[in-house]
C-alpha positions in Angstrom: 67.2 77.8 109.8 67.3 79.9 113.2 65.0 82.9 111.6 61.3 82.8 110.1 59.4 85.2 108.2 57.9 87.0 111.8 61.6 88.0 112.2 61.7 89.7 108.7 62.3 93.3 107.7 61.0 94.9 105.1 63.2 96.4 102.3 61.0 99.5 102.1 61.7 99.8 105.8 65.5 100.2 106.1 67.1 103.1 105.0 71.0 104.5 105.5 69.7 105.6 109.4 68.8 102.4 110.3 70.0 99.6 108.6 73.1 98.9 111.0 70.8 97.9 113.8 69.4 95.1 111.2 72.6 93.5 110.2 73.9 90.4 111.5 77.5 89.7 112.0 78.0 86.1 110.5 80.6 85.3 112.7 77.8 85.4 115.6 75.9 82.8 113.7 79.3 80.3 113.1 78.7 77.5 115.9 82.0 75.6 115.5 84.4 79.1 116.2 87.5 79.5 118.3 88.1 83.0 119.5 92.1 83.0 119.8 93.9 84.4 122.4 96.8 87.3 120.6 99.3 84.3 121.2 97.4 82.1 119.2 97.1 84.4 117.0 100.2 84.5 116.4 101.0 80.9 115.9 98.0 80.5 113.6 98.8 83.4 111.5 102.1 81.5 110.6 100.4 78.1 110.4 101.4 76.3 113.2 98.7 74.2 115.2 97.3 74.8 118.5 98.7 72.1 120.4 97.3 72.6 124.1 94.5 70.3 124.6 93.6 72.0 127.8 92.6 75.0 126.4 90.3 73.7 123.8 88.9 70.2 124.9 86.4 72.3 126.9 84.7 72.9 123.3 82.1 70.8 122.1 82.9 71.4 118.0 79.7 69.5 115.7 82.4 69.3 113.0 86.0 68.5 113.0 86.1 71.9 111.3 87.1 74.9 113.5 86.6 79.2 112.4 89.4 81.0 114.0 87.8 84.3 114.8 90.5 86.7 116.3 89.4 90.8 117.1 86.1 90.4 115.7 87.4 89.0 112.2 87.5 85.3 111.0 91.2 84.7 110.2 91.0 81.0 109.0 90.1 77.3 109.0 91.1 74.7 111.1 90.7 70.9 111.5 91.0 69.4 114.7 92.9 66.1 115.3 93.1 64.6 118.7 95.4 66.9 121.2 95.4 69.8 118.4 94.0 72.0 115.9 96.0 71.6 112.4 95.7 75.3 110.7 94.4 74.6 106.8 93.4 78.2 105.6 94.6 81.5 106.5 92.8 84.9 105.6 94.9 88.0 105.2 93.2 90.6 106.5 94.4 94.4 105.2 93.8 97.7 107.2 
């Protein structure tokens, strides 16, 4: 993977004080992600594809497998499919 043993922390070394500066968000780590713009949001959240090839054919995705991460949060799973991205799983996200 991307981390070796040199990186490591020490459980005996974090405590309540300092832990949050040795977390890793695992949407940073997610290579084949689409940050949405609030419209797309939208359209996502109600499963509709993204159907604007301009605004994604500028992604190189390894996978035909797409995150949507909108406001920090992966919201769902896409598959992309020539000139669009088909929406396959939505998360529901509570306040």
């Amino acid at each position: 993977g991307e981390f070796c043993a040199d990186e490591s922390v020490k459980l005996e070394d974090i405590n309540s004080e300092n832990i949050s500066q040795y977390l890793i968000n695992p949407i940073d780590l997610l290579h084949d992600k689409y940050i949405l713009s609030e419209k797309e949001y939208k359209h996502v959240i109600h499963g509709m594809p993204l159907n604007n090839p301009s605004t994604f054919q500028r992604f190189n995705f390894s996978t035909n497998i797409v995150f949507f991460v909108y406001s920090g949060k992966m919201i769902g799973v896409g598959q992309v499919d020539k000139d669009r991205i088909k929406v396959k799983k939505v998360f529901v996200w509570k306040n």
